[in-house]
C-alpha positions as CSV (number, residue, x, y, z in Angstrom):
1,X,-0.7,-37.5,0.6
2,X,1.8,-36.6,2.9
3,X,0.3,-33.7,5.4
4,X,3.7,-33.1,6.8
5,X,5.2,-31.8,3.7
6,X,2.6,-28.6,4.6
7,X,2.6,-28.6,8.3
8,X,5.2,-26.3,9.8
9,X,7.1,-28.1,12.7
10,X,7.1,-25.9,15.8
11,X,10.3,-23.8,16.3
12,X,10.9,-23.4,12.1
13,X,12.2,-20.3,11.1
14,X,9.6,-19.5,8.1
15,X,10.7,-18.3,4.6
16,X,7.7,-18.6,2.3
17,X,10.0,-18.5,-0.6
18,X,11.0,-22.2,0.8
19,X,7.0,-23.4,0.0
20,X,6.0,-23.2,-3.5
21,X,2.5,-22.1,-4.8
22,X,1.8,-24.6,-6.6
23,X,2.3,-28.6,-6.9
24,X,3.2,-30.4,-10.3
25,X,3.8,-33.7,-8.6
26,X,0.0,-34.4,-7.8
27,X,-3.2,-35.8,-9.3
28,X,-4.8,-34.5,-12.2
29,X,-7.8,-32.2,-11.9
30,X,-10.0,-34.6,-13.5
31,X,-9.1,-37.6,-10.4
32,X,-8.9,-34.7,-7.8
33,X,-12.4,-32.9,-8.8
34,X,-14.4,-36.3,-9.6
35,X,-12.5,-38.5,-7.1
36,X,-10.1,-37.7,-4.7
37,X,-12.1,-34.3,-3.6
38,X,-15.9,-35.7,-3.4
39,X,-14.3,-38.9,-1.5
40,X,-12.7,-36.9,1.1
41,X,-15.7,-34.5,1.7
42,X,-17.9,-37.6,1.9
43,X,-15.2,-38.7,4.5
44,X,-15.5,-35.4,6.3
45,X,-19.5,-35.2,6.6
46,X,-19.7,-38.5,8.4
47,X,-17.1,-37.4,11.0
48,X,-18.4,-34.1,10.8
49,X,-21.7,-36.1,11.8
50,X,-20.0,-37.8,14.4
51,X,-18.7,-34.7,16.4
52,X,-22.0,-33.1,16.5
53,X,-23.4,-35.5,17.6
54,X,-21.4,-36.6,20.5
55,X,-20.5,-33.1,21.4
56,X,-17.6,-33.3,23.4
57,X,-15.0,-31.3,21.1
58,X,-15.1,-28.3,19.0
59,X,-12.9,-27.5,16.1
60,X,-11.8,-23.9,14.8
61,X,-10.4,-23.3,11.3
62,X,-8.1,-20.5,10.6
63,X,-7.9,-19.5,7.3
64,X,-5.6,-16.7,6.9
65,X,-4.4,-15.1,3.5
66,X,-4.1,-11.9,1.1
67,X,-7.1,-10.9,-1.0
68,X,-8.4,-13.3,-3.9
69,X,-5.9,-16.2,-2.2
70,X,-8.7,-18.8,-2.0
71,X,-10.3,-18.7,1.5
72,X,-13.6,-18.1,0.0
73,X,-14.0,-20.9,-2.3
74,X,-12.2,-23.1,0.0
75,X,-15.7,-22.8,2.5
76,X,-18.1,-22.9,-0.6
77,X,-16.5,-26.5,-1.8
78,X,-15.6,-28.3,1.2
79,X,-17.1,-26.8,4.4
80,X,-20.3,-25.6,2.8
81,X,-20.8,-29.4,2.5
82,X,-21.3,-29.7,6.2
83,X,-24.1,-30.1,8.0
84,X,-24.9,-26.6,9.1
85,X,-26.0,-26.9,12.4
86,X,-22.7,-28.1,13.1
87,X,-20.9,-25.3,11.2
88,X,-20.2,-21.8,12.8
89,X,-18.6,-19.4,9.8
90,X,-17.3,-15.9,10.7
91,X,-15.3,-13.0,8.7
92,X,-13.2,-11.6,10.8
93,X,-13.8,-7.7,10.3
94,X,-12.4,-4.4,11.7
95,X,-12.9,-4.2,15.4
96,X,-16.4,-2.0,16.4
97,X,-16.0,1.1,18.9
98,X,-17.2,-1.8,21.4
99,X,-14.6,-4.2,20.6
100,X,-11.7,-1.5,20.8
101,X,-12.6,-0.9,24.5
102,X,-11.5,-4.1,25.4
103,X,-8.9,-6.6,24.8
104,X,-7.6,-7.5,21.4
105,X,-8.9,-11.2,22.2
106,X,-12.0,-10.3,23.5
107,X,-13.8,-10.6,20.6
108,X,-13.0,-13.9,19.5
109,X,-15.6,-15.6,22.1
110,X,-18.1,-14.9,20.1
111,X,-16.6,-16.0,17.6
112,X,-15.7,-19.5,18.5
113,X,-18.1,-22.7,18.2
114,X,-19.5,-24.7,20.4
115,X,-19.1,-28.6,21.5
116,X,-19.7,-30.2,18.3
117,X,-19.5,-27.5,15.7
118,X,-16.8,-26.7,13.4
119,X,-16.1,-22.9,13.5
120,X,-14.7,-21.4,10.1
121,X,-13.0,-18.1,11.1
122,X,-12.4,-16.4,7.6
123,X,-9.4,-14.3,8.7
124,X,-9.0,-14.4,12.1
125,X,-7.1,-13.1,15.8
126,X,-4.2,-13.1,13.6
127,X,-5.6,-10.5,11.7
128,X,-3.7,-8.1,15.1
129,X,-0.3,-8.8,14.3
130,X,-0.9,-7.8,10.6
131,X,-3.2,-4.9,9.8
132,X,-2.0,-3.2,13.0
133,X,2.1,-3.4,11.4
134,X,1.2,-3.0,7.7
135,X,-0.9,0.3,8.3
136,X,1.0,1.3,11.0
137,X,-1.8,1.1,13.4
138,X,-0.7,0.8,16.6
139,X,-1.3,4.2,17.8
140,X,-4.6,3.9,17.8
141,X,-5.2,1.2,20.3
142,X,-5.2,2.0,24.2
143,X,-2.1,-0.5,25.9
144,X,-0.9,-0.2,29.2
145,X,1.6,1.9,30.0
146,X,4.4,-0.7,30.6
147,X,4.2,-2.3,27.4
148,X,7.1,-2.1,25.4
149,X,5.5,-1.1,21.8
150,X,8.8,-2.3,20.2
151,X,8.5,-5.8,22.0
152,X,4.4,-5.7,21.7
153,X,4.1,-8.4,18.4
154,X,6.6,-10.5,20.7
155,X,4.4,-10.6,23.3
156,X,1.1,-11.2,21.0
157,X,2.4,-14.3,19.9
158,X,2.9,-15.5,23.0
159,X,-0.6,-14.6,24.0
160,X,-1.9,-16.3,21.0
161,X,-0.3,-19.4,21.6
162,X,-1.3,-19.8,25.0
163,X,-4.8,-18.7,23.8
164,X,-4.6,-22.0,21.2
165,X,-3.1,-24.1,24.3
166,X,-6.2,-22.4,26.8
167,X,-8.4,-23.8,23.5
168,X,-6.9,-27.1,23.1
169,X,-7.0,-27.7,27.0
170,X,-10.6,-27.3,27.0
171,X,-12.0,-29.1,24.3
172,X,-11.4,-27.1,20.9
173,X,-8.8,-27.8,18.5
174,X,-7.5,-25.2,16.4
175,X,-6.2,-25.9,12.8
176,X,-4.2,-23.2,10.6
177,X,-4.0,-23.1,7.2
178,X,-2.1,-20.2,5.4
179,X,-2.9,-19.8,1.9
180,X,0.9,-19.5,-0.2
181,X,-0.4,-17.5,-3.3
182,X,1.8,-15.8,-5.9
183,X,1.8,-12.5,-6.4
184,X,1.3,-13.5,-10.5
185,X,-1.4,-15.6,-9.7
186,X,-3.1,-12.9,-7.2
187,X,-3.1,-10.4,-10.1
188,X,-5.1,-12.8,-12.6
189,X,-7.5,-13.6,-9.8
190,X,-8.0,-9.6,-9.5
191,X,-7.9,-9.2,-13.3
192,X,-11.1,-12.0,-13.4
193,X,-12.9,-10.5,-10.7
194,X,-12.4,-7.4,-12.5
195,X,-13.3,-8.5,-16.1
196,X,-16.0,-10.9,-15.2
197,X,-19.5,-9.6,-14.6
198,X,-20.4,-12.4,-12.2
199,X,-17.2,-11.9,-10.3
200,X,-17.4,-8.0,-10.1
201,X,-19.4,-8.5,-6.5
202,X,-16.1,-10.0,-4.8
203,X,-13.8,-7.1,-6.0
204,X,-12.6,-4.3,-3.8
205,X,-10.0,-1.3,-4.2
206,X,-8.4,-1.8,-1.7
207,X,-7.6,-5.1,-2.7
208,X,-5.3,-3.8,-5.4
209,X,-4.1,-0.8,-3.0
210,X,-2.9,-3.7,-0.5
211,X,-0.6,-5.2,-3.6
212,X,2.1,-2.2,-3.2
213,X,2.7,-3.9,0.5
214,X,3.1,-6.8,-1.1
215,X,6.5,-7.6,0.5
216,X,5.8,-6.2,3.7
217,X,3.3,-9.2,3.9
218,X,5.4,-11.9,2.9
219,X,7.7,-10.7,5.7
220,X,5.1,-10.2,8.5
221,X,3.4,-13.9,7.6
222,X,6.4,-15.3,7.7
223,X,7.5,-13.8,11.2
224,X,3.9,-14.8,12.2
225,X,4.3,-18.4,11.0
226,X,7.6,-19.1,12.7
227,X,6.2,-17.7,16.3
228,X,3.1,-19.4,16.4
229,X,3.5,-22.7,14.7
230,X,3.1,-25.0,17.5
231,X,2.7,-28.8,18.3
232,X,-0.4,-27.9,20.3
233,X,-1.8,-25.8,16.7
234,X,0.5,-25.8,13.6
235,X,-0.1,-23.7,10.3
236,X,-0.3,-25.5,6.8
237,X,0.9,-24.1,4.2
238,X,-0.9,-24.3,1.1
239,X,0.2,-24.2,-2.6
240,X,-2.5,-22.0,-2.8
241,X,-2.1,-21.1,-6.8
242,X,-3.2,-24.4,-7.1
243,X,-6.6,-24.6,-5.7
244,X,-8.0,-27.6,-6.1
245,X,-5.4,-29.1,-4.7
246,X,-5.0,-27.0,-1.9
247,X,-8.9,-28.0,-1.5
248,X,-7.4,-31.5,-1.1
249,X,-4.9,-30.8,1.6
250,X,-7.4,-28.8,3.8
251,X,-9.9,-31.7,3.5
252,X,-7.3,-34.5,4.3
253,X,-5.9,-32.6,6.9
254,X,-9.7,-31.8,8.3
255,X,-9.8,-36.0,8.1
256,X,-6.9,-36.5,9.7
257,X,-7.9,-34.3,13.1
258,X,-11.3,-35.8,13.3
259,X,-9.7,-39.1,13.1
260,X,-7.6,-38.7,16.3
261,X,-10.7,-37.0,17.8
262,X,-12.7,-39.9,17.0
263,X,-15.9,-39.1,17.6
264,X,-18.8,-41.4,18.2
265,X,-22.5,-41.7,17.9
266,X,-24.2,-41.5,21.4
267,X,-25.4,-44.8,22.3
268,X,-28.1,-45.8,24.8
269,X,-28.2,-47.1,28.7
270,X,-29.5,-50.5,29.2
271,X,-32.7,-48.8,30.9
272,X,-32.9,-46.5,27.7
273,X,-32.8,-49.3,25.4
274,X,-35.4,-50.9,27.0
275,X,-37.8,-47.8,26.6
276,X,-36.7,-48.0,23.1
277,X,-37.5,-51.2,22.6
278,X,-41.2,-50.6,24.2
279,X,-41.6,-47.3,22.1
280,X,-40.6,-49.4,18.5
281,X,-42.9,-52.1,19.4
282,X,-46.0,-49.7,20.6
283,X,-45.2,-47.7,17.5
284,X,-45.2,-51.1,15.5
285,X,-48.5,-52.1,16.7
286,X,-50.6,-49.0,15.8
């Protein structure tokens, strides 16, 4: 696989009508669900392994998308695989009374893993340069006086990317990945969670009230996209009608990261090894 072909090079002007939703040039489901997919998760845990381990880095996951675009299933089949004391997962909600008082950023500390861990952030910072524009929300958050409100998303993505670059500089990598789902295939996943008993749990209104700003999102992603794609933290774009293979990509891409991080196991002093070697041969002779 070539990741490139979803990464978004840094200064790309964004049209999501440029990345399709779905792949036909790819493995079948049967090599990508009984192959391709448990191969790169087993790939993942042993890296996964590795970081925790050692403890030096942390990585946070963005997954950013519309209602029933896959984020959720993504976690449950690859990340859920992890071990979990190395896996920090967080929905990104509205922000509390408490959170409101302060920066829009301040809430993502909290939110963010430690040495070691992978952090999941289902929805994420992002999240306030989309709600606040779709819903016309502005108004209700306190900014200084200065602040040009027509300039304000402007100056967000700036202070997002420096936020990645502040992450990156001290130990945490940041990895994007935008979910590209069709407005067809969004309906069907609706019309399931709708029509199926099992599925009725997942289904909100407001997740077919969102639909009628359908293109408002497509605009306001892509504008998002193009600002903040960096080298330090690029977005992926997923053909996320397909979701197994998008499963794929986020794995391989997961694999990829970890394997310039290259974590290792901890190994022992000279003087440890020593104790070691006393403890195994007390413990021997019991």
């Amino acid at each position: 696989m070539i990741l490139k072909k979803y990464m978004v090079a840094a200064n790309t002007q964004v049209q999501l009508t440029d990345y399709s939703t779905r792949v036909d040039d790819r493995p079948n489901d049967s090599e990508l669900t009984n192959e391709l997919i448990p191969n790169s998760v087993e790939r993942l845990k042993e890296l996964h392994w590795r970081l925790y381990a050692e403890s030096k880095t942390g990585i946070v996951v963005v997954l950013q998308a519309l209602d029933a675009g896959g984020k959720d299933e993504a976690i449950s089949y690859i990340f859920s695989n992890l071990n979990a004391q190395g896996l920090k997962t967080n929905a990104f909600q509205k922000p509390s009374d408490t959170e409101k008082k302060h920066d829009y950023l301040w809430r993502m500390h909290d939110l963010l893993p430690e040495r070691g861990q992978v952090g999941i952030l289902n929805r994420s910072h992002y999240e306030e340069v989309i709600a606040p524009r779709i819903h016309d929300l502005l108004g209700e958050e306190v900014l200084p006086d200065e602040v040009d409100q027509e300039k304000v998303w402007e100056m967000r993505y700036r202070q997002i990317n420096d936020y990645e670059l502040y992450l990156k500089e001290n130990g945490f990598e940041v990895i994007k990945f935008f979910f590209n789902v069709s407005k067809e295939k969004q309906r069907d996943r609706l019309l399931e969670r709708l029509k199926d008993p099992k599925k009725n749990w997942e289904f909100s209104f407001s997740d077919v009230e969102e639909r009628q700003y359908w293109d408002d999102y497509q605009k306001i992603f892509e504008e998002m996209i193009t600002h903040t794609s960096t080298d330090v933290s690029p977005w992926y774009i997923l053909p996320a009608d397909d979701e197994w293979y998008s499963r794929y990509i986020i794995s391989s891409v997961m694999i990829d990261v970890l394997e310039r991080i290259d974590p290792q196991y901890p190994t022992f002093s000279e003087e440890e090894q020593e104790r070691i070697d006393e403890a195994i041969q007390m413990l021997e002779n019991e």
